[in-house]
N, C-alpha and C positions, 0 to 999 in steps of 0.2 A: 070369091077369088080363087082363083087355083093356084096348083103348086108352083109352076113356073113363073107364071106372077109374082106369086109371091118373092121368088130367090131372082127374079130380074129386078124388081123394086129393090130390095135388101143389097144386091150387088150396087146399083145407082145409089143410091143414098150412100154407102158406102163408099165407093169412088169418089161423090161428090164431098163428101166428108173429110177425105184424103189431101183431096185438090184442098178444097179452103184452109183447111189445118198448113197445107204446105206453102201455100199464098202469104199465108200470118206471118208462117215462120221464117220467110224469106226476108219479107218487107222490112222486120221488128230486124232480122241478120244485116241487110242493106243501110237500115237506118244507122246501127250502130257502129258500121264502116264508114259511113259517111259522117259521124258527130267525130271518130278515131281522125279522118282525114283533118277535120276544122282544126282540133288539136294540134296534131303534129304541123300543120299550117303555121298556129301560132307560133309556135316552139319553133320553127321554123326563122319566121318573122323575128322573134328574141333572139335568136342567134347569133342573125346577122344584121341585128342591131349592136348586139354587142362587140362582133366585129368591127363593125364599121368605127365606135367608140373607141377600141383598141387602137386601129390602124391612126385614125385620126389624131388621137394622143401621140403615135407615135413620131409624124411628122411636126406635131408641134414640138415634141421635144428636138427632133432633129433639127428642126429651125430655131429653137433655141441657142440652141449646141452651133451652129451654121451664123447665127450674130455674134454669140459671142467670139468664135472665132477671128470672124471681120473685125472687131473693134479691141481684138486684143494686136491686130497686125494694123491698125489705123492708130493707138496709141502708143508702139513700139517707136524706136530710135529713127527720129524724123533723118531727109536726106537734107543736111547742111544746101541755102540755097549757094547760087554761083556767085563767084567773088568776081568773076570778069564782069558781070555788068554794074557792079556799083564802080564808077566815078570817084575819085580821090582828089580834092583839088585842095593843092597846098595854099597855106593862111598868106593872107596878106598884108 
């Protein structure tokens, strides 16, 4: 084999060497952006779950709060009914 042979092989192997090393190192990089993504997904997900749990509690309290209201003004000082339509009829 001669010299240039030789250092054209040695360069291709070398290249090629480069390339796959850099292919690996990509994929194992991509992979673990992509497992970082699932995560922050869930965490996501938890969030506004726990949102949704907050807001939720908070209209029931507000409807809490919104009956009792109603049935403190439905228990309050009734309106006396009308005295004109009862009838009076003297004894006999």
């Amino acid at each position: 084999m001669s010299l240039p042979a030789k250092i054209t092989l040695g360069v291709a192997i070398g290249i090629s060497s480069a390339i796959i090393g850099y292919v690996h190192y990509k994929q194992s990089e991509d992979r673990l952006k992509l497992h970082q993504g699932v995560i922050r997904d869930v965490e996501q997900q938890q969030r506004r779950k726990h949102e949704n749990r907050y807001t939720l509690q908070q209209q029931i309290d507000i409807t809490k709060q919104l009956k009792a209201m109603e049935s403190k003004t439905e228990d309050g000082p009734k309106k006396p009914e009308k005295l004109d339509s009862i009838v009076v009829q003297p004894p006999e």
